[in-house]
C-alpha positions as CSV (number, residue, x, y, z in Angstrom):
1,X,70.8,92.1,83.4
2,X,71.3,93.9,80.6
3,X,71.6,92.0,77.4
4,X,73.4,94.8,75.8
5,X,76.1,94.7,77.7
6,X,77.6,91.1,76.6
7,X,78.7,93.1,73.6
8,X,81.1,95.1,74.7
9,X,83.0,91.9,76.0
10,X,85.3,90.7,73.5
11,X,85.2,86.7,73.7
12,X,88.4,85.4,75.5
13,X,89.7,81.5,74.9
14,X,90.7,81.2,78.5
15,X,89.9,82.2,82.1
16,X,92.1,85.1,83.7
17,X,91.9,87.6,86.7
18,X,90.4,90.9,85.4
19,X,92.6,93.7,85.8
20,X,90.6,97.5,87.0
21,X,91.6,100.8,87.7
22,X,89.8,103.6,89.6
23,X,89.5,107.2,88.1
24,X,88.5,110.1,90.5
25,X,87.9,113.7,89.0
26,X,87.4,116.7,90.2
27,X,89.3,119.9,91.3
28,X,88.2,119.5,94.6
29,X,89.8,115.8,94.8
30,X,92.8,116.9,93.0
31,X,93.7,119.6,95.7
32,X,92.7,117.7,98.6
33,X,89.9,120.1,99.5
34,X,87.7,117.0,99.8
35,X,88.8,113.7,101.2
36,X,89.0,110.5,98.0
37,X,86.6,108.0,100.0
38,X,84.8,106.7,97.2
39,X,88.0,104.6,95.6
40,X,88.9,103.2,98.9
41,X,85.2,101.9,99.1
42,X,85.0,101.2,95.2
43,X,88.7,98.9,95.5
44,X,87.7,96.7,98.3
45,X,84.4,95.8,96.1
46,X,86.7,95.1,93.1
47,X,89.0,93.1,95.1
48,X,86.6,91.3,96.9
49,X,85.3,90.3,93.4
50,X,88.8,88.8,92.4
51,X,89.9,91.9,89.8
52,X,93.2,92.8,90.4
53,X,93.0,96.3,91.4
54,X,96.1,97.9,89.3
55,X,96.0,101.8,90.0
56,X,94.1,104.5,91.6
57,X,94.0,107.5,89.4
58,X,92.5,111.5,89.8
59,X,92.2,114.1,87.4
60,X,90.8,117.7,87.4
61,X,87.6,119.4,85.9
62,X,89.3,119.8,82.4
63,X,87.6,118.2,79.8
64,X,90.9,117.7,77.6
65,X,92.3,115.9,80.7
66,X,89.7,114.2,81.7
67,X,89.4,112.4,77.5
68,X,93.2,111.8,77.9
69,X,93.2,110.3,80.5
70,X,90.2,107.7,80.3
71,X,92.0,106.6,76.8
72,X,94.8,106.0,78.2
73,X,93.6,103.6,81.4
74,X,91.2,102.3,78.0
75,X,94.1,100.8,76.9
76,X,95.5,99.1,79.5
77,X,92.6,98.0,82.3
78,X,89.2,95.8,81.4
79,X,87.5,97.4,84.6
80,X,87.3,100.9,84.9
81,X,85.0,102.8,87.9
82,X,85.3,106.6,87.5
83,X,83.4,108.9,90.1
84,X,82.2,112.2,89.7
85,X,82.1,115.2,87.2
86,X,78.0,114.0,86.7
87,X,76.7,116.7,88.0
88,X,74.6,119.7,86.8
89,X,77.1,122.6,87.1
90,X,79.4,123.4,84.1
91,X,82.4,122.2,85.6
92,X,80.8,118.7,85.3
93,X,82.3,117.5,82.3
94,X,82.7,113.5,82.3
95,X,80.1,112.4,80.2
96,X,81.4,114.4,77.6
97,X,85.0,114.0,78.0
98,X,83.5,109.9,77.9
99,X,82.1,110.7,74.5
100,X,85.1,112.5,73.2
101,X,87.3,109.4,74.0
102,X,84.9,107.1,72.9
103,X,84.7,109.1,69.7
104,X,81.0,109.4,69.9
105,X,78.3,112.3,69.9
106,X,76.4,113.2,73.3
107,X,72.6,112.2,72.7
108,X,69.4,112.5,75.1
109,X,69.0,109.5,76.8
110,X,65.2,109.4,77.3
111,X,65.0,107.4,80.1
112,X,67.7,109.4,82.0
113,X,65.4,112.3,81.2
114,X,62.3,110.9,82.9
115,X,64.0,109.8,86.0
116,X,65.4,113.1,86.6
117,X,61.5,114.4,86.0
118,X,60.2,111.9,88.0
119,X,62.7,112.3,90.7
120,X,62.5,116.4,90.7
121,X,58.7,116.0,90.9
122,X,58.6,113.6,93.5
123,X,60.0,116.7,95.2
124,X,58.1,119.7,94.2
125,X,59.8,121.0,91.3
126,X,57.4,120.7,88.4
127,X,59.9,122.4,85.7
128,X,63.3,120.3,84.9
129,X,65.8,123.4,84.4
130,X,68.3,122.9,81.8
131,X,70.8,122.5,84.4
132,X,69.4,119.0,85.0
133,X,68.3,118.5,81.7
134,X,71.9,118.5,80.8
135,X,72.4,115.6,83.0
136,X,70.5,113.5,80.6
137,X,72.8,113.6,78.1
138,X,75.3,110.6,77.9
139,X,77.7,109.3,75.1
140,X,75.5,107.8,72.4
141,X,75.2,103.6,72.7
142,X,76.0,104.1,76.4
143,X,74.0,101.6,79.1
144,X,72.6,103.9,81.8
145,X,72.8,102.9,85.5
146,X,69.6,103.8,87.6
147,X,70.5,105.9,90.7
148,X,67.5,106.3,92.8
149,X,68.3,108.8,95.0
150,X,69.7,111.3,92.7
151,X,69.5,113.4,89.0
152,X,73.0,112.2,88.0
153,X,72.3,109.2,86.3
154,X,75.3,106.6,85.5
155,X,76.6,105.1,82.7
156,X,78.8,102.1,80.9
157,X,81.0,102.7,77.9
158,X,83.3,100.5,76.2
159,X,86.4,102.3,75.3
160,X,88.8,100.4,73.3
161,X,90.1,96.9,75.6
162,X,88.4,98.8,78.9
163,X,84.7,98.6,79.8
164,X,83.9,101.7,81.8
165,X,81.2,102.4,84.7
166,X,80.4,106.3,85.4
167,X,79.1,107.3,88.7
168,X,78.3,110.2,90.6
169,X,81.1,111.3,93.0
170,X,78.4,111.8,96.0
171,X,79.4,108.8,98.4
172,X,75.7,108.7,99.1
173,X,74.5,108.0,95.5
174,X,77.6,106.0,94.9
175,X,77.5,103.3,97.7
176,X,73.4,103.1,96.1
177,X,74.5,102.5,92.5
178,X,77.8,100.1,93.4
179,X,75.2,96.9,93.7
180,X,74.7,97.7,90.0
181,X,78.3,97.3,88.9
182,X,78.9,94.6,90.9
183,X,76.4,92.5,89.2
184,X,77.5,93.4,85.7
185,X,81.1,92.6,86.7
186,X,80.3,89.3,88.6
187,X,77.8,87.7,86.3
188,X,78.3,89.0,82.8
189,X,82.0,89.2,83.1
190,X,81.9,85.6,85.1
191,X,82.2,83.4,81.3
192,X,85.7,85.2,81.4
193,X,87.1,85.2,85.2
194,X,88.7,82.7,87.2
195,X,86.3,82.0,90.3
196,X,86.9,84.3,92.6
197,X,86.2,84.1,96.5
198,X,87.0,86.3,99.9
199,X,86.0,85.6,103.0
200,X,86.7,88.4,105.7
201,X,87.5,87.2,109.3
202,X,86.9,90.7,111.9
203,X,88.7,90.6,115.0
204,X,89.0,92.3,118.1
205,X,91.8,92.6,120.5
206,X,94.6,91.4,119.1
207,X,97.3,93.8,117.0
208,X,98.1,93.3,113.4
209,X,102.1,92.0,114.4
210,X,101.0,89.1,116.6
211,X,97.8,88.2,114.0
212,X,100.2,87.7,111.8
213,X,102.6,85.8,114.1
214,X,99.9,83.3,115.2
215,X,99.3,83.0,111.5
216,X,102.6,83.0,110.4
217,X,102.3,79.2,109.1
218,X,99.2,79.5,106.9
219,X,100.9,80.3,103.4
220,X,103.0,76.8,103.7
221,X,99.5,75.2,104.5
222,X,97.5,76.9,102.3
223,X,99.8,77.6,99.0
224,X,96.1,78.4,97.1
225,X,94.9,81.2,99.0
226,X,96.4,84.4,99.6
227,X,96.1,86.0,103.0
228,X,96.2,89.4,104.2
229,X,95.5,91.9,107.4
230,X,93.6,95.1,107.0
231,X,93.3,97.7,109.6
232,X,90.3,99.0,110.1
233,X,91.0,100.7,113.7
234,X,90.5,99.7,116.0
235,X,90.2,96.0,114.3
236,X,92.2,93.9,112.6
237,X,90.7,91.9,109.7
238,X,92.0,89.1,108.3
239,X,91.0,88.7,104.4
240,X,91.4,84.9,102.8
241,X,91.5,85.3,98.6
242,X,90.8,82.6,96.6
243,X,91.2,82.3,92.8
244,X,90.7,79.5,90.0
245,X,89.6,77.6,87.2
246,X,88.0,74.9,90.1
247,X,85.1,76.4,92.1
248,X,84.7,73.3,94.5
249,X,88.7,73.2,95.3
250,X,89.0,76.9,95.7
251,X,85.8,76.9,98.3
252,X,87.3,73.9,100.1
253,X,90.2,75.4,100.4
254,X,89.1,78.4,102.1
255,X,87.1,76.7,104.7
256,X,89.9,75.2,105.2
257,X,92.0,78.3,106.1
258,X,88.9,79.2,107.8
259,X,89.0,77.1,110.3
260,X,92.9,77.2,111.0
261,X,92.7,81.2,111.6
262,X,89.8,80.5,113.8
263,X,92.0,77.8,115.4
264,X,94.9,80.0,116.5
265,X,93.2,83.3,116.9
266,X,89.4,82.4,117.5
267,X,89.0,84.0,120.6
268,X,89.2,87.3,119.1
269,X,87.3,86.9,116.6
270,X,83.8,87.9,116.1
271,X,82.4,87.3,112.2
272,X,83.7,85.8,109.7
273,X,80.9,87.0,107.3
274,X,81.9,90.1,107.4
275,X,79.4,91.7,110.1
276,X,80.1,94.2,112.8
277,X,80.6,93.6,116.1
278,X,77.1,95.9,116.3
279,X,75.1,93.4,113.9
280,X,76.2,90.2,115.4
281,X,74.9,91.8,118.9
282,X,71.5,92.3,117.2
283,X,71.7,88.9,115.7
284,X,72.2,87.0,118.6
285,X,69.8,89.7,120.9
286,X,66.9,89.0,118.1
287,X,67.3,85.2,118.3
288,X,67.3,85.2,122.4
289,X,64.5,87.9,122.4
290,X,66.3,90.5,124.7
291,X,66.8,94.0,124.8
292,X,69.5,96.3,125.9
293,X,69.8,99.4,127.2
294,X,73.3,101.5,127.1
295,X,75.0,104.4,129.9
296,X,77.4,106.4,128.7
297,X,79.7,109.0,129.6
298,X,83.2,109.4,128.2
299,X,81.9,108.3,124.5
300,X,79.1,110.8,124.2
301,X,76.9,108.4,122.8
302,X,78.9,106.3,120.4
303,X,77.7,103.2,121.1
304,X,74.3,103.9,120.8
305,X,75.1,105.6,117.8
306,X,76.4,102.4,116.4
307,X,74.0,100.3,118.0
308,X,71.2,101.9,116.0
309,X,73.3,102.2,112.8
310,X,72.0,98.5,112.5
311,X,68.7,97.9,110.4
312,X,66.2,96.6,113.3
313,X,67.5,97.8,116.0
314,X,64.2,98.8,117.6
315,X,63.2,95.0,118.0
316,X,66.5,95.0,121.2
317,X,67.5,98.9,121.5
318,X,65.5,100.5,124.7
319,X,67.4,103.2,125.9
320,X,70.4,105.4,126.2
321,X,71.7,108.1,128.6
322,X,74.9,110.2,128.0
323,X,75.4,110.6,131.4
324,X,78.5,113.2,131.1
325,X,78.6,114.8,134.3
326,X,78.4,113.4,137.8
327,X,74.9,115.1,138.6
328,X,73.3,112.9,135.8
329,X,75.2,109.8,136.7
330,X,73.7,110.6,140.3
331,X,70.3,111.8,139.0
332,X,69.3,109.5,136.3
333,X,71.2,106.6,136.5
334,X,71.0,106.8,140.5
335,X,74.4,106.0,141.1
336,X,75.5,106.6,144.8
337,X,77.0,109.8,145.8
338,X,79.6,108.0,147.9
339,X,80.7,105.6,145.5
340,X,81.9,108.1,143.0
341,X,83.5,109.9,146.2
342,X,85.3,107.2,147.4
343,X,85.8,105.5,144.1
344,X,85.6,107.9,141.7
345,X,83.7,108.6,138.4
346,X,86.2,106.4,136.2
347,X,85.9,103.2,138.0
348,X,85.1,99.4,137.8
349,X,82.5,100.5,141.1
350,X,80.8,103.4,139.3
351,X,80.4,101.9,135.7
352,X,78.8,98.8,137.7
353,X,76.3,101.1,138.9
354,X,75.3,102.8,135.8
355,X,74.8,99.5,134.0
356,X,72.5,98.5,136.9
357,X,70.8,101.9,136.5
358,X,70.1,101.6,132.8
359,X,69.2,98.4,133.5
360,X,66.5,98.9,136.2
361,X,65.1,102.3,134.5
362,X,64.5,100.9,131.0
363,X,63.6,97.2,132.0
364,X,66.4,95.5,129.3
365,X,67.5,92.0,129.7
366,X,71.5,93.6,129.1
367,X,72.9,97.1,129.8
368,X,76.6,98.5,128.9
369,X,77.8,101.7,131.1
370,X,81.2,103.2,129.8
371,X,83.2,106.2,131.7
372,X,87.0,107.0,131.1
373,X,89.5,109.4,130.4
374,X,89.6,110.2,126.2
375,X,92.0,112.4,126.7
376,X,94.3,114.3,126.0
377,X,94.3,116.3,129.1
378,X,92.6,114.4,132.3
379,X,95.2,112.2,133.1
380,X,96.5,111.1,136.4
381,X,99.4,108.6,137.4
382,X,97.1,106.4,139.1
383,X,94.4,107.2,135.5
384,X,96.2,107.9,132.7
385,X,94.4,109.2,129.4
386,X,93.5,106.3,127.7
387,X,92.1,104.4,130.6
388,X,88.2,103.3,130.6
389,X,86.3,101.2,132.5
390,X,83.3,98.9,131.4
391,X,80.2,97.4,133.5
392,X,77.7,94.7,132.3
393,X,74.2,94.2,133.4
394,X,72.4,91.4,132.7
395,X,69.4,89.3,134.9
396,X,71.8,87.7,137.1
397,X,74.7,89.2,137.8
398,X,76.9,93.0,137.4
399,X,80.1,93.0,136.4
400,X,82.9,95.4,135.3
401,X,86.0,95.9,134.0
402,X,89.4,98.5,133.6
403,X,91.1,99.2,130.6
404,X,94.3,101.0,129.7
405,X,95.0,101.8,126.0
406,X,98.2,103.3,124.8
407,X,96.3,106.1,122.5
408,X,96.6,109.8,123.4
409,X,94.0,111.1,120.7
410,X,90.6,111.9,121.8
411,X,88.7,110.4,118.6
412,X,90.8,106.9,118.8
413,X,90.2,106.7,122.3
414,X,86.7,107.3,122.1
415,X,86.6,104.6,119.2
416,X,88.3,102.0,121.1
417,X,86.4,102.7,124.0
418,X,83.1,101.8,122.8
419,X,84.4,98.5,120.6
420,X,85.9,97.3,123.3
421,X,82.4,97.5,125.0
422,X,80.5,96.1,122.7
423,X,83.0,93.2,122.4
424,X,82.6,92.6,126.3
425,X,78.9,92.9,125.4
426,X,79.4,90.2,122.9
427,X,81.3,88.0,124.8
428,X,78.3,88.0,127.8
429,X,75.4,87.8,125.5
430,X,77.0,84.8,123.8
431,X,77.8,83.1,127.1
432,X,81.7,83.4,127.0
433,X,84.1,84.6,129.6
């Protein structure tokens, strides 16, 4: 930690609840030419952290703006996360919009400038071009924040009452750097907070409306901790905040509410660590020393896709097939010709056989087969777009399952399609019905 950095915190008598705002800049922000995901992701962090997250704010590529802007939020926030304009192009103009509201002079920060050598050698280029060398300048007695996977380095700034963090607005770079801030703001800025706590329940299967109907007498139980629903489609988590002078009491507290959500809704959920329904398959596959294998046909490959998202996953993941058409759902997966004749492609009868297919060519312990109708043409009375159906291999037995979701769009169905496989996946490899 950087000692530095105690010194742009002016001592405080008593412990309060920080208050941050998120700046965005850039023209292409501002117009909507590029989707804002970066404060979404950066608010979550801060409120997970206990700040109060007061305002989201975005600005253009105008350095006048840009200094107006960040001394106004100076005087009104302690937290401040602003995101892009880092860059190497002349229309990237935070740093020295920073030093203009800062009222201090842009100098080379030397060890900015050898990352970005080290970091353009490391891929061929043995000349740093001015372009990049400009990227080493940041407002003078500013802390720089390493980014590893980039030339844009970051920076903190105090600015009047505000203490600022500047990061590159490439998602890539900024998830990288975030760790950073976070540590600054949870240990240095700790001395001055209330404790702050969130625990994140994920669920599956249930609907916001009766979440918060089986939950509906946790505030008159629990009148310390704040609770909240998030939708994160097609999930439902269920966020428990706790704040206060008291540690112990607030963490008590919490487990407490814990265990009364699991209570009335535990059959839905699956981590209340915040996990994926992806990780805690691999988790529990790891410990039980199986494998899996995955057939699918209406998701295209989703599933695997986010089966392999996971850190690991070649220790369980053996195989996938997209088996889209009929032909490879007969060829590869050896499915019987007459059972998609007589049953059809979307059925309990054929998604049986592809599990037991991928099963029996890859040699996994577990296999998931999907097939439905994503929509939004397809539909019949008897299959209407939204309908999927599910089978489950494992050493013992083969078992499937039909759903019908409400959705008409193609992506949402396809998303709900493969969660509600992997839940069923879940469910067996944990030994529930």
């Amino acid at each position: 930690m950087h000692r530095r950095f105690m010194s742009l915190i002016m001592p405080r008598m008593e412990k309060i609840r920080m208050i941050a705002e998120i700046l965005t800049t850039g023209d292409e922000i501002r117009t909507g030419g590029v989707r804002d995901t970066n404060s979404s992701y950066i608010a979550e962090l801060l409120q997970d952290a206990g700040t109060i997250v007061a305002r989201h704010n975005c600005i253009g590529d105008d350095i006048n703006d840009i200094a107006a802007i960040l001394k106004e939020i100076s005087k009104r926030a302690d937290i401040v996360i602003v995101t892009g304009g880092l860059g190497p192009t002349e229309d990237d103009l935070t740093a020295e919009a920073a030093a203009k509201a800062a009222n201090v002079k842009l100098v080379l920060n030397i060890t900015a400038h050898k990352r970005i050598e080290e970091f353009l050698k490391q891929r061929g280029k043995k000349i740093i071009t001015s372009l990049n060398a400009k990227q080493a300048l940041l407002p003078e007695n500013s802390i720089i924040i390493n980014n590893f996977t980039g030339t844009a380095s970051g920076f903190i700034l105090k600015i009047n009452k505000a203490v600022f963090f500047f990061l590159p607005g490439v998602p890539f770079e900024m998830k990288r750097m975030m760790p950073q801030v976070m540590e600054y703001i949870q240990k240095e800025l700790n001395a001055f907070c209330l404790f702050n706590k969130t625990i994140n329940i994920k669920t599956f299967g249930i609907p916001e409306t009766p979440a918060n109907e089986a939950l509906k007498d946790f505030r008159k139980k629990f009148k310390n901790i704040k609770l909240g629903f998030r939708a994160v489609f097609p999930e439902i988590h269920v966020k428990l905040y706790g704040s206060g002078d008291n540690k112990e009491k607030i963490e008590r507290e919490l487990k407490k509410g814990e265990q009364f959500v699991i209570e009335k809704i535990g059959k839905y959920v699956f981590s209340t660590d915040g996990k994926s329904i992806e990780e805690a398959i691999g988790e529990i596959l790891i410990k039980k020393k199986a494998c899996l294998s995955v057939a699918e046909s209406c998701t295209g490959g989703l599933i695997a896709s986010r089966l392999t998202d996971v850190a690991g996953s070649s220790k369980y993941f053996l195989f996938s097939g997209v088996t889209y058409s009929n032909d490879s759902k007969i060829t590869v997966l050896k499915v019987s010709p007459k059972t998609i004749d007589r049953y059809g492609a979307i059925s309990v009868e054929t998604v049986k056989e592809m599990a037991d297919g991928a099963k029996r060519i890859s040699g996994a312990d577990y296999s998931i087969a999907v097939s439905g109708i994503a929509g939004p043409a397809g539909g019949t009375e008897e299959k209407s777009v939204g309908t999927v159906c599910i089978g489950i291999a494992d050493l013992k037995t083969v078992t499937g399952k039909r759903y019908n979701f409400p959705f008409k769009e193609r992506i949402m169905n396809k998303e709900i399609f493969a969660a509600a496989a992997l839940w069923l996946l879940l469910k067996r490899i944990k030994d529930e019905d």
